[in-house]
N, CA and C atoms as an extended XYZ file, in Angstrom:
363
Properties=species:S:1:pos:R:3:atomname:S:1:resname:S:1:resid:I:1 pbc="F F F"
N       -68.930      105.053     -152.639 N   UNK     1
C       -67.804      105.324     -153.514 CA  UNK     1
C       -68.171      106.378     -154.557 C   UNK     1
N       -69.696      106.328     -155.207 N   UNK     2
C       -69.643      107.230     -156.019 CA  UNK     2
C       -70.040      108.256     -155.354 C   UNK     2
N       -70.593      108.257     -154.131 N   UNK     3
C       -70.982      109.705     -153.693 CA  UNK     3
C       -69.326      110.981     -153.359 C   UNK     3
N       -68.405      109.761     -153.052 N   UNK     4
C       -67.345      110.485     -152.527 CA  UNK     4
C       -66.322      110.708     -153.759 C   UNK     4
N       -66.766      110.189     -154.581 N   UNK     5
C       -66.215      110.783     -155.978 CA  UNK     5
C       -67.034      111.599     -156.458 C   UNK     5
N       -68.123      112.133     -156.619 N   UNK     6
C       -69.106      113.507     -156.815 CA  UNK     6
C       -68.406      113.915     -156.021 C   UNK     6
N       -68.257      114.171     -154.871 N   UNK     7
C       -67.702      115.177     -153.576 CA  UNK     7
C       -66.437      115.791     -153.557 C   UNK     7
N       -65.695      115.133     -154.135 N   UNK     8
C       -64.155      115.341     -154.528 CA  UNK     8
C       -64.448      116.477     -156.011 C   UNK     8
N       -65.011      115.464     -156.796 N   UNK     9
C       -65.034      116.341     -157.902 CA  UNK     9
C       -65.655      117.821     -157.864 C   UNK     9
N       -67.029      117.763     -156.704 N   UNK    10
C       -67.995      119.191     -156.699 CA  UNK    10
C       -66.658      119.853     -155.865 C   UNK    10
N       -65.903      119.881     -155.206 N   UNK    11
C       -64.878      120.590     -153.853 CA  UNK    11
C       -63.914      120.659     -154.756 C   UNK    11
N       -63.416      120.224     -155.852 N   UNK    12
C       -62.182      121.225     -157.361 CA  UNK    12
C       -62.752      121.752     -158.047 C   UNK    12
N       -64.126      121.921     -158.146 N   UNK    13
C       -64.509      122.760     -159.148 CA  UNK    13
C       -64.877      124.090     -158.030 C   UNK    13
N       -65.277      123.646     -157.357 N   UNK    14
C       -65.212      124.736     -156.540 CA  UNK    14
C       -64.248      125.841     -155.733 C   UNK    14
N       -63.343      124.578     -155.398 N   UNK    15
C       -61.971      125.556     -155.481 CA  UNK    15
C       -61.626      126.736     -156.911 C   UNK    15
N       -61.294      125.567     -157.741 N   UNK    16
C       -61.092      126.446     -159.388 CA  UNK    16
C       -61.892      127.662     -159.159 C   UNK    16
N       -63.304      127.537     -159.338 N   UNK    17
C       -64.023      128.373     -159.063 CA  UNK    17
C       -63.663      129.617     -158.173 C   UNK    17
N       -63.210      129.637     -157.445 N   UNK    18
C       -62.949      130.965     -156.285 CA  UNK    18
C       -61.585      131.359     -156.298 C   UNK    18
N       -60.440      130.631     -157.070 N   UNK    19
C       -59.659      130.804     -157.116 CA  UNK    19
C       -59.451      132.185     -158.781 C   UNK    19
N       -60.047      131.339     -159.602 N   UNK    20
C       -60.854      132.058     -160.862 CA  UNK    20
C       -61.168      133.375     -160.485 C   UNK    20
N       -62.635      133.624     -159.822 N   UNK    21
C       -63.328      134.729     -159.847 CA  UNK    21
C       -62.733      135.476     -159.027 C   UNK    21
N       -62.485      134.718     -158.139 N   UNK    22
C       -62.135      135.979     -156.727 CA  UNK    22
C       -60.698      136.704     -156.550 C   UNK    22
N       -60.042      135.215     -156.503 N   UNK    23
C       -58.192      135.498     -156.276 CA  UNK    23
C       -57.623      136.137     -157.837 C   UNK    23
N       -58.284      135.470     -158.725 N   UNK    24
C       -57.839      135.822     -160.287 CA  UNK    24
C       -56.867      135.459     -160.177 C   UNK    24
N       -56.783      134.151     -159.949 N   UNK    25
C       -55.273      133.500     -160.579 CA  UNK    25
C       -56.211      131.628     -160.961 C   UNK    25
N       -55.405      131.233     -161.687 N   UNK    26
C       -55.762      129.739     -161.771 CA  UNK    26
C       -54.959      128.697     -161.026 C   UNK    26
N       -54.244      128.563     -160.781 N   UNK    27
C       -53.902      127.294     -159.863 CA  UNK    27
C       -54.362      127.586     -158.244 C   UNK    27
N       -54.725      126.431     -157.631 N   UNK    28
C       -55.169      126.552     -156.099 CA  UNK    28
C       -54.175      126.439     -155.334 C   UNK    28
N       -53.024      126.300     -155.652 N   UNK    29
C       -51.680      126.611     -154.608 CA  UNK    29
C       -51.693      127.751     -153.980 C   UNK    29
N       -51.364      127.888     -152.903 N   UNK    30
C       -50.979      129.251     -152.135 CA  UNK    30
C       -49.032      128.885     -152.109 C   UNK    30
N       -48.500      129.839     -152.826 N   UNK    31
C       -47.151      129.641     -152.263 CA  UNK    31
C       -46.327      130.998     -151.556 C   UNK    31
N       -45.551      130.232     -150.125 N   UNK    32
C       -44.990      131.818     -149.799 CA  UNK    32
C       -44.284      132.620     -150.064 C   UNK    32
N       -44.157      133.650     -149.858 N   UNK    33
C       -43.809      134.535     -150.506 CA  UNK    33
C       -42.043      134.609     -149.800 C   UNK    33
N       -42.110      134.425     -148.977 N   UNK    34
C       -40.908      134.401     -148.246 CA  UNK    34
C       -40.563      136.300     -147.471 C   UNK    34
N       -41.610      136.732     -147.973 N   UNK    35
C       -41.463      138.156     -147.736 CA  UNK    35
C       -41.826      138.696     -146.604 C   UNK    35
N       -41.254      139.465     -145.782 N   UNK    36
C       -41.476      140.109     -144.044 CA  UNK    36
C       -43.053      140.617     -143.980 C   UNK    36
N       -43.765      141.081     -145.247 N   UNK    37
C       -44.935      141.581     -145.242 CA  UNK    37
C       -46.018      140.490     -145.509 C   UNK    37
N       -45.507      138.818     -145.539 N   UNK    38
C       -46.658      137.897     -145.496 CA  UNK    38
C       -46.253      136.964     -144.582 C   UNK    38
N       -45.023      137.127     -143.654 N   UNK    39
C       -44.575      136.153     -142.584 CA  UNK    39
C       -45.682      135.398     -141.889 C   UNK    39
N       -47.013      136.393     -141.206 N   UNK    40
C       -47.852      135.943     -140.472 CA  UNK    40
C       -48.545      134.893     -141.418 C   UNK    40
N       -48.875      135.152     -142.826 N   UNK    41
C       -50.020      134.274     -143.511 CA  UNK    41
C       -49.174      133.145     -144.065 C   UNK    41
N       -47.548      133.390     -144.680 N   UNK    42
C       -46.698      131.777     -144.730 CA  UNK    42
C       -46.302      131.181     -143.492 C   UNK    42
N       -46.269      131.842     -142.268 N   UNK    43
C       -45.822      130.903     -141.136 CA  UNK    43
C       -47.390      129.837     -140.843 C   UNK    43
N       -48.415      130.625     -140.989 N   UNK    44
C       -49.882      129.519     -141.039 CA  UNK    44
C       -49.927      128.236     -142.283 C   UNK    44
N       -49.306      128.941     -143.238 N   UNK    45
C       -49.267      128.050     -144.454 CA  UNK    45
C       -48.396      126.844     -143.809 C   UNK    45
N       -47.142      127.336     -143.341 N   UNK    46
C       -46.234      126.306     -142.848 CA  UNK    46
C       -46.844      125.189     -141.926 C   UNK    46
N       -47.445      126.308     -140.854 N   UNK    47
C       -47.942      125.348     -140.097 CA  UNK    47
C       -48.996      123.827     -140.488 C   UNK    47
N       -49.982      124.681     -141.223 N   UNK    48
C       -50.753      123.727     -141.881 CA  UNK    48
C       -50.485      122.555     -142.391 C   UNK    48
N       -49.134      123.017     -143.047 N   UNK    49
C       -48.625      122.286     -143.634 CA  UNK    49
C       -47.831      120.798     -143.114 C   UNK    49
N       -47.509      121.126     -141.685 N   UNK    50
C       -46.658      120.512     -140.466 CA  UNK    50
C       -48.031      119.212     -140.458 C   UNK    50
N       -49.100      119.561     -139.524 N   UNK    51
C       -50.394      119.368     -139.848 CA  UNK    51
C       -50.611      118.239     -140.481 C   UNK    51
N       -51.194      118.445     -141.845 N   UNK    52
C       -50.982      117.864     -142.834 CA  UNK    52
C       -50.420      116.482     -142.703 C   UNK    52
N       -48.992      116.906     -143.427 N   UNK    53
C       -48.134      115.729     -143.293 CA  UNK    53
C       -48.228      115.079     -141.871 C   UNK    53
N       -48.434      115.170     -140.480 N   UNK    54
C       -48.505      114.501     -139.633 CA  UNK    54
C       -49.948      113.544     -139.405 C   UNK    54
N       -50.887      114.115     -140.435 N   UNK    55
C       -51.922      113.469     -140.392 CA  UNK    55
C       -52.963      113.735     -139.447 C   UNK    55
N       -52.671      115.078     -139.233 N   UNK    56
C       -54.076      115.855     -137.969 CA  UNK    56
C       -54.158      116.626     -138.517 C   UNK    56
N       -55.700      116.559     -139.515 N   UNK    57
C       -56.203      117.316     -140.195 CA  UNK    57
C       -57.051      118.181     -139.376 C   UNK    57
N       -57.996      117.792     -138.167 N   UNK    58
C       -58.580      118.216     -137.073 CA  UNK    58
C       -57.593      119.697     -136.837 C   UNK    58
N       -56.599      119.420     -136.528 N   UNK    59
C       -56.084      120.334     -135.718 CA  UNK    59
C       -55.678      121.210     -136.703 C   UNK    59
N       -55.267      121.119     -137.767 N   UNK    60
C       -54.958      122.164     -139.062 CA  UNK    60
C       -56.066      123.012     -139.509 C   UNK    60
N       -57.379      122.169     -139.324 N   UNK    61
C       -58.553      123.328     -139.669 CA  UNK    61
C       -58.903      124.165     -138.487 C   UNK    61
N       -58.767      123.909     -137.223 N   UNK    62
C       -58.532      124.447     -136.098 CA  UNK    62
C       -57.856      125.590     -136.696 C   UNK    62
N       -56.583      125.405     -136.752 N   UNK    63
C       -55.968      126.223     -136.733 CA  UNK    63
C       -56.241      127.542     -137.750 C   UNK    63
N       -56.592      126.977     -139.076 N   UNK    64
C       -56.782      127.763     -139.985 CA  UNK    64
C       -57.947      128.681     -139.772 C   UNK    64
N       -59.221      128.423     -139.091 N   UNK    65
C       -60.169      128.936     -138.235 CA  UNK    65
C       -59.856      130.044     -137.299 C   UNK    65
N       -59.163      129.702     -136.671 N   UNK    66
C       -58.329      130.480     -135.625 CA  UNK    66
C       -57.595      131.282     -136.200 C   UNK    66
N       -56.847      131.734     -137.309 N   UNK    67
C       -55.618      132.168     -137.526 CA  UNK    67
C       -56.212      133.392     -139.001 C   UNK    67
N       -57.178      132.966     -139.855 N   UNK    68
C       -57.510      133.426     -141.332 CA  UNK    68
C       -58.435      134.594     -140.427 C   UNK    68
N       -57.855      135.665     -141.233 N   UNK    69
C       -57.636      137.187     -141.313 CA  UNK    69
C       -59.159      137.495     -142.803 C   UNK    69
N       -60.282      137.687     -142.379 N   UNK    70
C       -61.200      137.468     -143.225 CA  UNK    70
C       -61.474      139.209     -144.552 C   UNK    70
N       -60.255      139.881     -143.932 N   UNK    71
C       -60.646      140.753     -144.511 CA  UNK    71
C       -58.948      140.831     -145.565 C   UNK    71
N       -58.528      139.879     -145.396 N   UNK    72
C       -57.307      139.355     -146.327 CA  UNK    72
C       -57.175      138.088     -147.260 C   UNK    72
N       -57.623      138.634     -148.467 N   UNK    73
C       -57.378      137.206     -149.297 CA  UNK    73
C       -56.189      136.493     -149.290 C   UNK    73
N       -55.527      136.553     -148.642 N   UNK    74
C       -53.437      135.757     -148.837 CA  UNK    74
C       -54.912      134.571     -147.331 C   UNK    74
N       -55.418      134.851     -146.803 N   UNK    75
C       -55.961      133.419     -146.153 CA  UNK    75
C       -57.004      132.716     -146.605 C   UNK    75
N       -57.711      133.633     -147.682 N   UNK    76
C       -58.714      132.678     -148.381 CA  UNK    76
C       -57.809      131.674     -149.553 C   UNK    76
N       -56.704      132.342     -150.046 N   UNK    77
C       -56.020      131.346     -150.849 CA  UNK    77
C       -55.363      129.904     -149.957 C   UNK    77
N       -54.277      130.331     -148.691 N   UNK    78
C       -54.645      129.651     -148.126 CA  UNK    78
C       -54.993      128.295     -147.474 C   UNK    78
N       -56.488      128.807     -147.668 N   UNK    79
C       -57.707      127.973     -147.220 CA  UNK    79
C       -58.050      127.009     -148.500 C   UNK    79
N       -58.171      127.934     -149.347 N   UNK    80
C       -58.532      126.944     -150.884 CA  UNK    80
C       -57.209      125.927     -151.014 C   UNK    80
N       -55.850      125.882     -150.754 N   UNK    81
C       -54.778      125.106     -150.879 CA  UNK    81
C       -54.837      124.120     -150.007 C   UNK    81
N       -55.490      124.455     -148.455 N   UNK    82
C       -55.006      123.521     -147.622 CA  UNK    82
C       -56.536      122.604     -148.178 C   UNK    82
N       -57.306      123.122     -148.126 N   UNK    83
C       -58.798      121.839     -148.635 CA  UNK    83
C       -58.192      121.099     -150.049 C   UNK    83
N       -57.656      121.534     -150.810 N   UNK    84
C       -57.621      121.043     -152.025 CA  UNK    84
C       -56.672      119.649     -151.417 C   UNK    84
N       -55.693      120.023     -150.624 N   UNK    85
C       -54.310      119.309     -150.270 CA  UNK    85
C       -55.444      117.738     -149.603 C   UNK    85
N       -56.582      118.011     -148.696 N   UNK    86
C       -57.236      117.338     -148.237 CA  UNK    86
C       -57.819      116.548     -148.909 C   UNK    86
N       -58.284      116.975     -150.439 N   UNK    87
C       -59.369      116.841     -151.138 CA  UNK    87
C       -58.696      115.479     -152.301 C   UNK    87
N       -56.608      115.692     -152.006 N   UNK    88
C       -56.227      115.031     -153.501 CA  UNK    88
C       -55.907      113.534     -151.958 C   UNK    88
N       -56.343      113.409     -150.886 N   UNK    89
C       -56.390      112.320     -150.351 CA  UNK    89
C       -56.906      111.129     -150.116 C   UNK    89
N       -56.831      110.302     -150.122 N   UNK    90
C       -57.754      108.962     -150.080 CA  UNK    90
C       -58.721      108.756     -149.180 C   UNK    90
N       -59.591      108.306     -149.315 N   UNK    91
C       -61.053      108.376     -148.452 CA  UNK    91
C       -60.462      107.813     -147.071 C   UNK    91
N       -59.507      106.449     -147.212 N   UNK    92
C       -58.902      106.330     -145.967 CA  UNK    92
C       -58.027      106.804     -145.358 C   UNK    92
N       -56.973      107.638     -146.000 N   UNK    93
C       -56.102      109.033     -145.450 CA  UNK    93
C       -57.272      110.116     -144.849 C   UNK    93
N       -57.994      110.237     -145.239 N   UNK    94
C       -58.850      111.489     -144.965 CA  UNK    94
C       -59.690      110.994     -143.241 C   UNK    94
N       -60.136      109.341     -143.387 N   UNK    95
C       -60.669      108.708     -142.000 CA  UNK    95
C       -60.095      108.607     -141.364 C   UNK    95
N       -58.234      108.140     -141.345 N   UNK    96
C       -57.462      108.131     -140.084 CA  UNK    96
C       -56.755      109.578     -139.731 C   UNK    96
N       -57.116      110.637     -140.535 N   UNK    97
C       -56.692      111.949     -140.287 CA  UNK    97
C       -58.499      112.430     -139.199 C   UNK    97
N       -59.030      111.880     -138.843 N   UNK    98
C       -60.229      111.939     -138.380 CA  UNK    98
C       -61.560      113.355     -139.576 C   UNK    98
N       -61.145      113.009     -140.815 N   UNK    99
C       -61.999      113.706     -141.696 CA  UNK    99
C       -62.684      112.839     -142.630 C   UNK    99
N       -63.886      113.121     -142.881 N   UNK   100
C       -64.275      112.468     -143.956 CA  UNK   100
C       -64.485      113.578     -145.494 C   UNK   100
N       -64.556      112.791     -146.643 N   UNK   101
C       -64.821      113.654     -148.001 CA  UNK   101
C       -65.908      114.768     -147.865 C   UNK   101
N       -67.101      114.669     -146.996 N   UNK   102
C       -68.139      115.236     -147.323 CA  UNK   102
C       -67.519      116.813     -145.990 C   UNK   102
N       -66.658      116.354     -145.151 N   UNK   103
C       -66.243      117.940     -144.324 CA  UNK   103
C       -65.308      118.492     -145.070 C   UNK   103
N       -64.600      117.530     -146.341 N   UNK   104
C       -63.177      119.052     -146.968 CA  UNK   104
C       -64.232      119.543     -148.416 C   UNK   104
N       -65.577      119.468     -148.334 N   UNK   105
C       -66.318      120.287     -149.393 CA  UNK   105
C       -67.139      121.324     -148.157 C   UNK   105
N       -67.921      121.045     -147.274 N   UNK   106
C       -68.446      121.621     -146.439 CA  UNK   106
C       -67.507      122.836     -145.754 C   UNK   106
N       -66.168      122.230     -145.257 N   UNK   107
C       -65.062      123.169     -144.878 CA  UNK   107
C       -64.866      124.447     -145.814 C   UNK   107
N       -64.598      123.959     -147.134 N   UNK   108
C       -64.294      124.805     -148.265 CA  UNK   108
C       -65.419      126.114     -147.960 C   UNK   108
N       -66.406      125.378     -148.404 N   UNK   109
C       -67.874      126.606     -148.385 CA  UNK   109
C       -67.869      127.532     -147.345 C   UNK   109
N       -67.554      126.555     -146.048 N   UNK   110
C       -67.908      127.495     -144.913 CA  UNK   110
C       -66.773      128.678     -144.552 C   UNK   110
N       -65.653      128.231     -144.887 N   UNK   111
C       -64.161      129.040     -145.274 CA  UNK   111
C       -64.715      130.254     -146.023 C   UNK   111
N       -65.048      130.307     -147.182 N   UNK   112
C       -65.393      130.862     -148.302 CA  UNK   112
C       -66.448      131.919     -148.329 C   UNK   112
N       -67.518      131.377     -147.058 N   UNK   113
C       -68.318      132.231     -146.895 CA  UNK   113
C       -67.965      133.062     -145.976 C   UNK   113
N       -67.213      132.638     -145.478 N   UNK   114
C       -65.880      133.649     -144.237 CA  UNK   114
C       -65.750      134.555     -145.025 C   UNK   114
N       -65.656      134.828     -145.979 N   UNK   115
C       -64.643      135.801     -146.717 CA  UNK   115
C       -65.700      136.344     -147.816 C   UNK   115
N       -66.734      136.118     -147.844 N   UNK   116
C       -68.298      136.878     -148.509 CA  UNK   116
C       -68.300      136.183     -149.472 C   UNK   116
N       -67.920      134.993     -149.866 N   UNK   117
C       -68.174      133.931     -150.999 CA  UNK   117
C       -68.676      133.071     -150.787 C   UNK   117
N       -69.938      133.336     -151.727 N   UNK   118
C       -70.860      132.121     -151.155 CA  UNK   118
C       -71.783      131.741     -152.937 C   UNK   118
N       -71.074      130.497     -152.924 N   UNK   119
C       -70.782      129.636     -154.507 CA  UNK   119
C       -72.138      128.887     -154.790 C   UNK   119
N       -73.091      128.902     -153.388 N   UNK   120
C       -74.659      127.764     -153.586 CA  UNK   120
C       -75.715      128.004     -154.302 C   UNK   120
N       -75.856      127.235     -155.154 N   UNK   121
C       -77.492      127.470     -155.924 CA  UNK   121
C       -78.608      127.402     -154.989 C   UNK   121
């Protein structure tokens, strides 16, 4: 219990963190734009989002893997929204979505380093 409360807590500061330095904005929301020139990166958001709420987290990071454009931050934001979305879930939402706490901090990093951010002491 306390390890997965360190884990939660180290995976928002870390979000904050990249959202801060990199994106230069403060909240970890990605919201769409609704605009013809980000269709491809809100129709992924959407999807994720489908995902999500159905409780196949598996298949949403799949997807986000598959789909994030590494030389475009509109998918590192994203990426930081859909982990965070993972991250405000319950240890047992997160087990019957087949994830545990310690892959939506690991996910984050490895996302992150997708995109030349790399946050490790």
């Amino acid at each position: 219990m306390l390890k997965d409360d360190y884990m939660a807590r180290d995976t928002d500061v870390l979000a904050k963190t990249i959202v801060r330095l990199v994106l230069g904005k403060e909240e970890t929301d990605y919201t769409p734009t609704g605009l013809e020139a980000d269709a491809k990166a809100d129709g992924l958001w959407f999807a994720l989002d489908q995902h999500i709420k159905a409780g196949d987290f598996n298949a949403a990071e799949d997807l986000l893997y598959e789909q994030a454009e590494e030389d475009d931050l509109r998918y590192l934001s994203i990426a930081v929204d859909f982990y965070m979305h993972l991250n405000s879930c319950t240890d047992q939402e997160l087990q019957a979505g087949g994830f545990s706490r310690e892959e939506v901090g690991d996910g984050l990093r490895d996302m992150a380093r997708r995109f030349g951010v790399d946050l490790t002491l």
